[in-house]
C-alpha positions as CSV (number, residue, x, y, z in Angstrom):
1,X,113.2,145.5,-177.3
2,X,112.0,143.5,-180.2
3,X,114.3,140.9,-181.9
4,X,114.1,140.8,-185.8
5,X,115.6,137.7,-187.5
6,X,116.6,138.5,-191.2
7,X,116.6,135.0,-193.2
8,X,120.0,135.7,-195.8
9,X,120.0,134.9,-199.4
10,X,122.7,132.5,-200.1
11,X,125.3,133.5,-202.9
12,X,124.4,131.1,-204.8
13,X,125.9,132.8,-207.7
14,X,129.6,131.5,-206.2
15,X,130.4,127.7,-207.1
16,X,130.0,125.4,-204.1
17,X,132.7,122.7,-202.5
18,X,131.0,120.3,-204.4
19,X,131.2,121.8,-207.7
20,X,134.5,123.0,-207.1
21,X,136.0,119.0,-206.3
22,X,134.1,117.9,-209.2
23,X,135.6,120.4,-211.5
24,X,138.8,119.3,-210.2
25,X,139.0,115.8,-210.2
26,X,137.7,116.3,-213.8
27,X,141.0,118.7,-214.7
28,X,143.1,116.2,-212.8
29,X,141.7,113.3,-215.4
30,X,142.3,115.7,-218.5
31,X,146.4,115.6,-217.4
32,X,146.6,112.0,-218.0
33,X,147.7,111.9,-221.6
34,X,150.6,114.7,-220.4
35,X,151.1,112.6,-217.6
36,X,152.0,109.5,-219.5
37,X,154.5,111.1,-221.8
38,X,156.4,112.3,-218.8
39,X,156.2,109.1,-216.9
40,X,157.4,107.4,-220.3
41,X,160.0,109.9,-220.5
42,X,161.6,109.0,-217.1
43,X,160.9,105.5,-217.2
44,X,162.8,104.8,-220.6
45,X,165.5,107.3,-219.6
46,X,166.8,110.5,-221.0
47,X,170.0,108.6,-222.9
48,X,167.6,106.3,-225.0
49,X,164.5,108.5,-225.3
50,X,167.3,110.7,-227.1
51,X,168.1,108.0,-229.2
52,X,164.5,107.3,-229.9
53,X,164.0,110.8,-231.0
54,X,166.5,112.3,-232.5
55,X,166.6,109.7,-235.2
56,X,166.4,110.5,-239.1
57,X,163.0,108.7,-238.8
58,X,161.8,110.9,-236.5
59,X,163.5,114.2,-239.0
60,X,161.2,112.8,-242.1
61,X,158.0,112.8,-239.7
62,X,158.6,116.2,-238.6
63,X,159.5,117.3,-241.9
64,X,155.8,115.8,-243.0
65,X,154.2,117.2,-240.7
66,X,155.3,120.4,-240.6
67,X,155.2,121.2,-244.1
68,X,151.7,119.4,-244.3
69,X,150.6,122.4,-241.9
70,X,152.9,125.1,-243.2
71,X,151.2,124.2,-246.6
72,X,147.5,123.3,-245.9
73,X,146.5,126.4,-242.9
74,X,148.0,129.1,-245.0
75,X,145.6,127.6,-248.0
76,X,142.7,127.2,-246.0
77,X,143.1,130.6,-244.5
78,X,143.3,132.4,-247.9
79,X,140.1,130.0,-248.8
80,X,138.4,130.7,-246.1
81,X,138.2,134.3,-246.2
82,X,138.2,135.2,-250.1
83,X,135.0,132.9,-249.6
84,X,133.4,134.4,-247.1
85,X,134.2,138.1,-247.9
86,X,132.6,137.0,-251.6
87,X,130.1,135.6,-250.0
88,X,129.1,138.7,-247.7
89,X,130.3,141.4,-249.2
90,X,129.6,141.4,-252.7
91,X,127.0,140.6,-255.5
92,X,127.8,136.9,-256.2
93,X,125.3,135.2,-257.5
94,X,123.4,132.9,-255.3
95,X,124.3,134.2,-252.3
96,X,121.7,133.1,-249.9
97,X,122.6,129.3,-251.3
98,X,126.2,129.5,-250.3
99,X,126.7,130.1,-247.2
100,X,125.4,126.9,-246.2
101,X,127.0,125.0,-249.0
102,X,130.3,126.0,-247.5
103,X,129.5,124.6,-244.2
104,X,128.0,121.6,-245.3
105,X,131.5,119.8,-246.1
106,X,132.1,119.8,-241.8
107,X,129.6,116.8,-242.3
108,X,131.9,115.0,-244.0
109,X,135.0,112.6,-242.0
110,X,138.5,113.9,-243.8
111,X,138.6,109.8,-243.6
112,X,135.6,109.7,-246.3
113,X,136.9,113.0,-248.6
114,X,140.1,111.1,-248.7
115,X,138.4,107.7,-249.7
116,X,136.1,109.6,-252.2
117,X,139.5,111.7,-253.9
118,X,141.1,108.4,-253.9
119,X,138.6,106.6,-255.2
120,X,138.6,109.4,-258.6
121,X,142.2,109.7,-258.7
122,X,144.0,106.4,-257.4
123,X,147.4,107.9,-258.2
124,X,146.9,110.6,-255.7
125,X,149.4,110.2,-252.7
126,X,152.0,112.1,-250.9
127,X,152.0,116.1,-249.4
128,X,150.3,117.4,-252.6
129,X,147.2,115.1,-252.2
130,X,147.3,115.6,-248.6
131,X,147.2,119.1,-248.9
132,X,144.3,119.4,-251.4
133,X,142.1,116.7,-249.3
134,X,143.1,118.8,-246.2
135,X,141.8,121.7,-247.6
136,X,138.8,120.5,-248.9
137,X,138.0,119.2,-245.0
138,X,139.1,121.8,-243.4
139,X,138.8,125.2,-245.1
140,X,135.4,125.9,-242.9
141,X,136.7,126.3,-240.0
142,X,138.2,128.9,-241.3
143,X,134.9,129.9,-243.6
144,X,132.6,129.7,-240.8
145,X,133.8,132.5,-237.6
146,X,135.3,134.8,-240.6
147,X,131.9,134.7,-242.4
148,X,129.9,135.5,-238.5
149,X,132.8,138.3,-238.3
150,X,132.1,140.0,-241.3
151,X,128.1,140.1,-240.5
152,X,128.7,141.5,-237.1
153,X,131.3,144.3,-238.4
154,X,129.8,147.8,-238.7
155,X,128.9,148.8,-243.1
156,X,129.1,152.0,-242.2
157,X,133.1,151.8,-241.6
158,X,134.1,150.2,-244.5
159,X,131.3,152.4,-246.6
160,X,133.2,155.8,-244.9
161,X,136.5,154.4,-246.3
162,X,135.3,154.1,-250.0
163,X,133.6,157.3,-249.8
164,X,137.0,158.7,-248.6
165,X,138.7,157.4,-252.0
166,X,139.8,153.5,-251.1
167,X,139.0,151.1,-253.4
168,X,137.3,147.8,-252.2
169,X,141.1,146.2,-252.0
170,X,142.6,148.9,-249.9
171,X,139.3,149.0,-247.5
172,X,139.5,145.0,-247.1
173,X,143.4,144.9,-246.2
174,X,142.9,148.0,-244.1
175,X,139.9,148.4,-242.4
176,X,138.0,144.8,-242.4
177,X,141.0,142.0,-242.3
178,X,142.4,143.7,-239.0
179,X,139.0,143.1,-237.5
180,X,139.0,139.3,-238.6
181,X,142.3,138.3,-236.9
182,X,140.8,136.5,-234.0
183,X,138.4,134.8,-235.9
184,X,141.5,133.8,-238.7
185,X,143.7,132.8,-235.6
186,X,140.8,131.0,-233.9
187,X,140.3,128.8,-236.9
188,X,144.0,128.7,-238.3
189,X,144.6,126.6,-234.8
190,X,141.7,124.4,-235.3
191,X,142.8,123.5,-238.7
192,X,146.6,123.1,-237.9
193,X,145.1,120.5,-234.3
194,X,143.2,118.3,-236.8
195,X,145.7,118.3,-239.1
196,X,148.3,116.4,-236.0
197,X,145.4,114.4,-234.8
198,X,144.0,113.3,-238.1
199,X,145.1,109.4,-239.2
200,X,142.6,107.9,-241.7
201,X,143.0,110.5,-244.6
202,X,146.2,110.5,-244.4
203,X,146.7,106.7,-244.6
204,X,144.8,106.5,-247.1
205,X,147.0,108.8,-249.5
206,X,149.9,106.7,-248.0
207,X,151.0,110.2,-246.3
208,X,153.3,109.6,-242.9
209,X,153.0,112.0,-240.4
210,X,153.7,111.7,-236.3
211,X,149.9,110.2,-236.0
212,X,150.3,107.7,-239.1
213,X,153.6,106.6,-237.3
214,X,152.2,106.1,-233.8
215,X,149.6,103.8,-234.5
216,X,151.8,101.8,-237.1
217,X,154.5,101.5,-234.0
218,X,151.4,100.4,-231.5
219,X,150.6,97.5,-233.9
220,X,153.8,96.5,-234.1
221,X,155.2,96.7,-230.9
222,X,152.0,97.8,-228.6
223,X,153.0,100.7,-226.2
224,X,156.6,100.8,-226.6
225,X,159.1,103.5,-226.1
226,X,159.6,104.5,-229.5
227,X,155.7,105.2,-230.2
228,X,155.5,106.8,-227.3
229,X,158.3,109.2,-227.9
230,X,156.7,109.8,-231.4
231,X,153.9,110.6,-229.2
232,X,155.7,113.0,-226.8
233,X,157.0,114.9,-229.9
234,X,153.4,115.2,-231.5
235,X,152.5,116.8,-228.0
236,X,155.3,119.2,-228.2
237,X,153.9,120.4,-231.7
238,X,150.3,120.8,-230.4
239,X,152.0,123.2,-227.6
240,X,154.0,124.9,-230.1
241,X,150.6,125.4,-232.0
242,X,149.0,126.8,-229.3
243,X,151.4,129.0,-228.3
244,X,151.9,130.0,-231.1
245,X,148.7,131.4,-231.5
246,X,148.6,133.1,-228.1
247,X,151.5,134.8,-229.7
248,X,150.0,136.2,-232.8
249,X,146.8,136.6,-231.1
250,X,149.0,138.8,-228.2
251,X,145.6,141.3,-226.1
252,X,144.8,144.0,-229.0
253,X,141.2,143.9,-229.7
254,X,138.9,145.8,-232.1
255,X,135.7,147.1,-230.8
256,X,132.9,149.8,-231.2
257,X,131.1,152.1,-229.0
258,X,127.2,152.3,-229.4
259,X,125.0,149.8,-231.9
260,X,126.6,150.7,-235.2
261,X,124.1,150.0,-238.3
262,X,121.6,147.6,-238.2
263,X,121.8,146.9,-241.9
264,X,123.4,144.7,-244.3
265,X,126.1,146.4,-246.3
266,X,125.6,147.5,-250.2
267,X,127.0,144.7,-252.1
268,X,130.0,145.3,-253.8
269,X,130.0,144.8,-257.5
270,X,131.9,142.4,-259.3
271,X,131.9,143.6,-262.9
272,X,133.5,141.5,-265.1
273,X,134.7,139.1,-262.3
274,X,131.2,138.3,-261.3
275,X,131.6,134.9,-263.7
276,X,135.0,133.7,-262.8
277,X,134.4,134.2,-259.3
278,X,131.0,132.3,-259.3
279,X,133.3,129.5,-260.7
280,X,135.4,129.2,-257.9
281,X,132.6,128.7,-255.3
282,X,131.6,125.9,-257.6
283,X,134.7,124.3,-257.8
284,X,135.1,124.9,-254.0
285,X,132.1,123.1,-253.6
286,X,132.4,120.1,-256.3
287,X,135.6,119.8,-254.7
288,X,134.4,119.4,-250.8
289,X,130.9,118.0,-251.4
290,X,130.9,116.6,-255.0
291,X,133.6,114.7,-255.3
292,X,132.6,112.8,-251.6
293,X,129.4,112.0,-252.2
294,X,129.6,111.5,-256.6
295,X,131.9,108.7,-255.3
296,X,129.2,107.5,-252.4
297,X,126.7,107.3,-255.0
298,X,128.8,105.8,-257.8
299,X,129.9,102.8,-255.4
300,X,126.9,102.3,-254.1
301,X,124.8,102.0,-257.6
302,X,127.9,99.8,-258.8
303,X,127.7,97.8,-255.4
304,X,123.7,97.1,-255.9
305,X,121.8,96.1,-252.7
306,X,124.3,93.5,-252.1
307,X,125.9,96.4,-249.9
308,X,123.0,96.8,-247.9
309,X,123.7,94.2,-245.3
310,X,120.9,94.9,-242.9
311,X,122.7,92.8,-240.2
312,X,126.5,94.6,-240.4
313,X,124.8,97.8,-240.9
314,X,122.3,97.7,-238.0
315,X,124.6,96.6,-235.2
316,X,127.5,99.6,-236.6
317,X,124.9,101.7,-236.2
318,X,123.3,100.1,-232.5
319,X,126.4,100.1,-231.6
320,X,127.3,103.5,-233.2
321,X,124.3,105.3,-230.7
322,X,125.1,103.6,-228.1
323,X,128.7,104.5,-227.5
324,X,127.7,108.2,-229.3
325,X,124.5,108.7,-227.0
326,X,126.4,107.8,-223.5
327,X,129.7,109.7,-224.2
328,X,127.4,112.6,-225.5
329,X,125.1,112.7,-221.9
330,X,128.2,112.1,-219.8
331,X,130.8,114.8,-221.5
332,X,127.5,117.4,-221.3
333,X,127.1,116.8,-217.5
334,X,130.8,116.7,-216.8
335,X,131.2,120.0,-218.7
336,X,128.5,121.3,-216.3
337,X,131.0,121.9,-212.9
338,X,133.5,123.4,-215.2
339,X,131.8,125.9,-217.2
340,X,129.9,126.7,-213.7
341,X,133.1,127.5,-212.2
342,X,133.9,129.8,-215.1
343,X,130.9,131.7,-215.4
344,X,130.4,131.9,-211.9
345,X,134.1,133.2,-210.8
346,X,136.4,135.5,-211.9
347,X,139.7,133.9,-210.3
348,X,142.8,132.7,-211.7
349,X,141.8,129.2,-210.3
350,X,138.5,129.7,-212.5
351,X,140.8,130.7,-215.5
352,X,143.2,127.4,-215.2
353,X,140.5,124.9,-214.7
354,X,138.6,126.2,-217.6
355,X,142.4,126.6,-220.1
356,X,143.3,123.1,-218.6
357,X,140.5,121.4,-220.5
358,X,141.3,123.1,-223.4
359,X,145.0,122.6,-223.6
360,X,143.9,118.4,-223.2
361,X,141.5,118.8,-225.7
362,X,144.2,120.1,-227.9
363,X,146.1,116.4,-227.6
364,X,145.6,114.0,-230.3
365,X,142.9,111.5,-230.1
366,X,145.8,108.7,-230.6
367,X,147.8,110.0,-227.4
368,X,144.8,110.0,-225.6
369,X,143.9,106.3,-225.8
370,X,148.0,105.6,-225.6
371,X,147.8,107.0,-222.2
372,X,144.5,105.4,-221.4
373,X,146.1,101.9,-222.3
374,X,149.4,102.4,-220.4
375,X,147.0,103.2,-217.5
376,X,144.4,100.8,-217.1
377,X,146.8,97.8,-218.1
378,X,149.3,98.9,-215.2
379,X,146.9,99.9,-212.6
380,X,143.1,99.1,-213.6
381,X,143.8,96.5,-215.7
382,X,139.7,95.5,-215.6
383,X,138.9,98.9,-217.7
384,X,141.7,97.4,-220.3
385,X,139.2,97.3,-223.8
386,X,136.0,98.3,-221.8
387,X,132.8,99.9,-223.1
388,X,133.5,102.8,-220.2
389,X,136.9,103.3,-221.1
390,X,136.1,104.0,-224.5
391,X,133.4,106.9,-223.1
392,X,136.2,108.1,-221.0
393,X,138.4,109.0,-223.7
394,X,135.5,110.9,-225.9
395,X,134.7,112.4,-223.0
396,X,138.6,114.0,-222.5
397,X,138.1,114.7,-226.0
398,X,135.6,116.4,-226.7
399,X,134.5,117.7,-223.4
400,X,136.0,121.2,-224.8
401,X,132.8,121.1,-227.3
402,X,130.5,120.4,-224.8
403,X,131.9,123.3,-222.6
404,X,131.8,125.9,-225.4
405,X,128.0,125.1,-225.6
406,X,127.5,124.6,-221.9
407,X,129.5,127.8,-220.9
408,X,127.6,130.2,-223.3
409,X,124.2,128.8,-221.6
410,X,125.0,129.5,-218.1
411,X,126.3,132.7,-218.9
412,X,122.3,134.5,-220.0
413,X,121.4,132.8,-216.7
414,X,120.4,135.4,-214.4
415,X,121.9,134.8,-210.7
416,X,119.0,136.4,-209.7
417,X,116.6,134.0,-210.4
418,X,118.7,131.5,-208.7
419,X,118.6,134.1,-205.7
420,X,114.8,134.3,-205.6
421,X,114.4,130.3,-206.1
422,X,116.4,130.0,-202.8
423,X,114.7,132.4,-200.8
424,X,111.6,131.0,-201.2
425,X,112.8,128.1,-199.5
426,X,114.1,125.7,-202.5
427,X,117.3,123.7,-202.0
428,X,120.2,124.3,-204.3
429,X,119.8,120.8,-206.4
430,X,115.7,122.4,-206.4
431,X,116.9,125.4,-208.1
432,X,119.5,123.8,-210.4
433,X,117.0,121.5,-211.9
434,X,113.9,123.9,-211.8
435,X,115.7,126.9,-212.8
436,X,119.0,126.8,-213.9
437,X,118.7,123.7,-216.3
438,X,115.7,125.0,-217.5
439,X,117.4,127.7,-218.8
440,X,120.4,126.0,-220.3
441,X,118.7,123.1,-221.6
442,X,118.9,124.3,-225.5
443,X,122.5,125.6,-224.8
444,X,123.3,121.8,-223.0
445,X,120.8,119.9,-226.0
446,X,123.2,121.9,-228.9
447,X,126.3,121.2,-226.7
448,X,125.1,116.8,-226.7
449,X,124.3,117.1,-230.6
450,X,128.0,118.1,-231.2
451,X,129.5,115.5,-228.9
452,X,127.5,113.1,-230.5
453,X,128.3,113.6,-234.2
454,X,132.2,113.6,-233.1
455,X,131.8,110.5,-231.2
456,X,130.2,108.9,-234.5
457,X,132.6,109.5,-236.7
458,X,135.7,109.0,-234.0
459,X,137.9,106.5,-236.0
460,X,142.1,106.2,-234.0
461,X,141.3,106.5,-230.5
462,X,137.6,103.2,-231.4
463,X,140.5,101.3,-233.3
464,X,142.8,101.4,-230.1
465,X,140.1,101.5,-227.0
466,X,137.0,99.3,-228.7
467,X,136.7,96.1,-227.0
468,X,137.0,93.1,-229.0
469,X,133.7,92.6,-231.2
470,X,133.0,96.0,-231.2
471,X,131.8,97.7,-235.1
472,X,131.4,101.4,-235.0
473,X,130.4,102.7,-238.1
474,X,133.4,104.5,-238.6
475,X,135.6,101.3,-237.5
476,X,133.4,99.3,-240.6
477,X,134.0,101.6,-243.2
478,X,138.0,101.8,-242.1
479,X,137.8,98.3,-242.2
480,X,135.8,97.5,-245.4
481,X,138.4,100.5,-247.3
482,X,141.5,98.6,-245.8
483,X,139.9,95.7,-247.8
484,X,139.4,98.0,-251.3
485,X,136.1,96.9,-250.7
486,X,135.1,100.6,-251.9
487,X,131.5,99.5,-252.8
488,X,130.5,97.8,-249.3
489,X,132.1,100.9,-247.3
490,X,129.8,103.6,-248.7
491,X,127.0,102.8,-247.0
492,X,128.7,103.0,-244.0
493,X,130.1,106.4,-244.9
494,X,126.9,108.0,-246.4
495,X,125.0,106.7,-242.7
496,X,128.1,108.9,-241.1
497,X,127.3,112.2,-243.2
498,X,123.9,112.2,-242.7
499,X,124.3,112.0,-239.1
500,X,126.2,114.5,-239.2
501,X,124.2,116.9,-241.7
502,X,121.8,118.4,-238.7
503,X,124.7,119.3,-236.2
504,X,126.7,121.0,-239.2
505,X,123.6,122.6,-240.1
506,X,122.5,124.1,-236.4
507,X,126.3,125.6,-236.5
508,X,125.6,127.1,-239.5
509,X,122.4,128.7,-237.9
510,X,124.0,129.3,-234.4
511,X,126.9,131.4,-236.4
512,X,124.2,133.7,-238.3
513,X,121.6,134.6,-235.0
514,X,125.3,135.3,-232.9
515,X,125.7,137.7,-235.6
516,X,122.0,139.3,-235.5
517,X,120.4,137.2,-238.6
């Protein structure tokens, strides 16, 4: 009797040991900043940490800060869609122009709108101007998945519903704004995170919220108690964002069977309205772009080339690079084991690793680097003001942005192919470089452009973490506006939106080819 030996295909589709440690040791990191507001809370005790909070101090920040997000996501919601139904769904002049002129003001640091509004208006302060500059930052992230929605949805629905007798307000409130809700939640939540995390803006229209507060208490007393209860607050109102959302979001979904049609609907006309409306995408836009960069311009034509200091400028922006470019390669490959994990399994464990990095992300940028100080100054006090500890904190913040990216690559990567490498005989690191990289390298080169835009125009957690000596760009410009040295800051903050001009741009494309344009 003959013996047949059968060489087996390893399943390499399921993530490894390794992969599964690395993944894990990387969740474990991203629970530091929760970490140290618990440790904080038992070490300063529950008597005085209740003293510390539940202060009228604390009442007036919360107050802020709540109705700084109760005001400005509500705004930027309504924004957001009446721009991008206008822009999609009816005859508004221009329309192939503004779609990308609605993105474009992503490229701009809330820190720089606020210094350009400021710089118009010098009387502006308080929750109205923070609300209006809010607005102006943030309203595409709203603009932007509502817009993709509405390309994606089936004409033919909302076309059935007008033949039927509905007019073009009845079809949008009940046929097409029930299909928007994830995309309205999705960017509702984005808006209300940065408007927690965000410092510079708001300092600058003397505005006090939680973050504000923080880093005033930090200077003042370094990590104390009473900042870092501020801070364990602020992380109970990220939470409450989140789940809040989860909430409204609850598991109802909208969906069709079959291709729908593969046409652009028939514009809606605007009659009479066509004018008025076409001034409100201009305003929008003066408002968001114009008034930023009229200032830029103005300041820098008053300033002269005196405010071209070839020397400042070119170490902010070395340095700028250099701390972008290595944060950018190392949250990319970390984000790697992760989204492997999550593409590759279908398990709870898969599902927590992957919400864990999420629910970090979610955590201000200032709590962040208060947990990374606390940390390296009681245990690893060598990484105290170090050019790596700086990378580690972009890296737990941004490695969401990296996995978004990284995740959707892996996913159109056949296990297949990975089969057939190893059955000719290639090892797994073989295959991962030859095939599966390969593969995922535009996903992984878009995911590294979006790391390193955000790492560029970082500004609380460089002012905390930066060694001594170090000048970001964003850290010059803060610096040189502290000074209401207007004139010798705008270079620094034009050099920041055109950095920033390509990423904003391939999101703009990346949001019209995921809806079939």
């Amino acid at each position: 009797m003959r013996t047949t030996l059968v060489r087996s295909t390893p399943r390499v589709g399921r993530p490894g040991a390794f992969i599964t440690l690395v993944a894990l040791a990387l969740t474990a990191a991203t629970f530091v900043p929760l970490g140290y507001i618990v440790s904080v809370l038992f070490d300063t005790g529950l008597r005085e940490a209740a003293a510390l909070v539940f202060r009228p101090r604390v009442g007036e920040l919360l107050t802020n800060t709540a109705l700084l997000v109760v005001c400005t996501v509500p705004v930027c919601v309504a924004l957001g869609i009446g721009l991008a139904w206008l822009v999609e769904r009816t005859d508004v002049p221009g329309r192939a122009w503004w779609g990308p002129a609605l993105v474009a003001p992503l490229a701009v640091p809330a820190f720089v709108n606020s210094y350009g509004w400021v710089s118009v208006f010098p009387s502006m302060h308080g929750l109205s101007a923070a609300v209006i500059v809010a607005t102006m930052s943030y309203f595409p992230l709203v603009y932007l998945p509502v817009a993709a929605t509405l390309r994606r949805l089936d004409p033919a629905i909302e076309e059935s519903a007008r033949a039927l007798g509905s007019g073009p307000v009845a079809v949008f409130w009940r046929i097409t704004l029930p299909q928007l809700r994830l995309a309205i939640l999705g960017g509702g939540l984005l808006i209300g995170l940065h408007l927690l995390a965000e410092y510079g803006a708001f300092v600058m229209l003397r505005f006090d919220t939680f973050t504000t507060a923080i880093f005033e208490q930090y200077q003042s007393s370094f990590a104390g108690p009473a900042g870092s209860m501020l801070a364990g607050v602020l992380v109970l109102c990220c939470l409450a964002l989140l789940g809040g959302e989860s909430l409204l979001r609850g598991d109802a979904r909208y969906a069709r069977l079959g291709g729908g049609a593969a046409r652009a609907g028939r514009p809606i006309a605007l009659g009479g309205l066509r004018v008025p409306l076409f001034g409100v995408l201009v305003a929008v836009v003066v408002g968001s772009l114009g008034v930023p960069l009229w200032t830029i311009g103005r300041w820098l034509w008053l300033g002269g080339s005196a405010v071209w200091d070839s020397v400042e400028i070119g170490a902010a922006l070395g340095q700028t690079i250099s701390l972008a470019t290595a944060a950018a390669l190392i949250t990319t490959l970390c984000a790697f084991p992760v989204a492997w994990i999550a593409v590759r399994s279908t398990s709870t464990f898969a599902r927590l690793i992957e919400g864990a990095n999420y629910i970090t992300s979610s955590l201000p940028g200032i709590v962040i680097a208060l947990a990374l100080v606390t940390v390296t100054i009681r245990w690893t006090p060598p990484l105290y003001q170090t050019v790596p500890l700086v990378v580690i904190a972009y890296a737990l913040m941004f490695l969401p942005r990296a996995l978004v990216s990284v995740r959707a690559g892996l996913a159109q990567v056949p296990v297949g192919l990975e089969e057939v490498s190893r059955s000719l005989g290639e090892s797994a690191s073989t295959t991962f470089f030859r095939v599966t990289l390969r593969m995922t390298a535009p996903a992984a080169a878009s995911a590294t452009a979006l790391v390193f835009v955000a790492v560029s125009t970082e500004l609380t957690a460089t002012l905390l973490l930066a060694p001594t000596g170090t000048r970001t760009l964003a850290m010059q410009f803060w610096a040189k506006s502290g000074e209401l040295d207007y004139a010798a800051a705008a270079p620094y903050a034009l050099i920041m939106i055109i950095a920033a001009v390509p990423v904003t741009y391939l999101l703009f494309t990346q949001s019209r080819k995921a809806a079939g344009i």
